[in-house]
Steps between C-alpha positions, in 0.01 A plus 500: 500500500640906415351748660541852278483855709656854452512543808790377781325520775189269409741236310712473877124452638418237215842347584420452878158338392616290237890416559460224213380739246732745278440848472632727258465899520353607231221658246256331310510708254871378429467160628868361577432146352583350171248427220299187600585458892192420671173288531337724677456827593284676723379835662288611745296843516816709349400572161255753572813753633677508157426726204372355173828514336686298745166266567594401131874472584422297716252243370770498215760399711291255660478323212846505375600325823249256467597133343246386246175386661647674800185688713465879612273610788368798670245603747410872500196793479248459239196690471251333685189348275244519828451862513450460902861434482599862318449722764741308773792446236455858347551633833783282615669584179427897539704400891761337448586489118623680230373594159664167353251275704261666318660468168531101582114430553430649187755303310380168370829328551405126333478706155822661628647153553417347216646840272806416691526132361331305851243240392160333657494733744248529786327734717328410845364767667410516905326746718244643239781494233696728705767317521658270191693160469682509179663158362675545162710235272819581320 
């Protein structure tokens, strides 16, 4: 297992946690792997902080690490499809987020991921499709 972060302080966290695990500092944007590296690959609720231009670097890079057949997944904000749900996540994101959370839940990132090269890919959504699982083939 690698663990990626830009940031010291949380990879010497993730190392106390996880002392089996490697961690490398770095971006995602400019993932420090070679072509074809991984099975897998997965993030949690991080997407939503990066602009749209390095949400595509990104997903890119994603897939260049990827082996073939290799899987990418995500869980982040989506706008919800149960309009009860709209108020509570509007709000939360008007709190505590920034103007790229917003730019996320109005991205439809399967068509994103399949422009990108990723195939069968799938959406599950949670909480009144405020929240999204995303599972996409190289």
């Amino acid at each position: 297992m690698t663990g990626l972060d830009a940031s010291v302080r949380s990879l010497d966290r993730a190392r106390q946690n996880v002392p089996t695990a490697q961690f490398v500092e770095g971006f995602a944007e400019e993932l420090p792997f070679p072509d074809s590296s991984f099975d897998l690959i997965h993030t949690s609720v991080a997407l939503h902080e990066m602009q749209p231009v390095q949400l595509r670097e990104i997903l890119q890079q994603a897939h260049r690490v990827l082996k073939p057949d290799g899987i990418f997944t995500f869980v982040d904000f989506h706008q919800p499809t149960n309009p009860i749900f709209t108020p509570g996540l509007s709000l939360f994101l008007f709190l505590f987020e920034t103007e790229t959370a917003w730019n996320l839940i109005q991205t439809d990132l399967v068509k994103l991921l399949t422009e990108i090269g990723f195939q069968e890919s799938k959406q599950t959504l949670h909480a009144g499709g405020s929240l999204q699982v995303v599972q996409a083939k190289k």
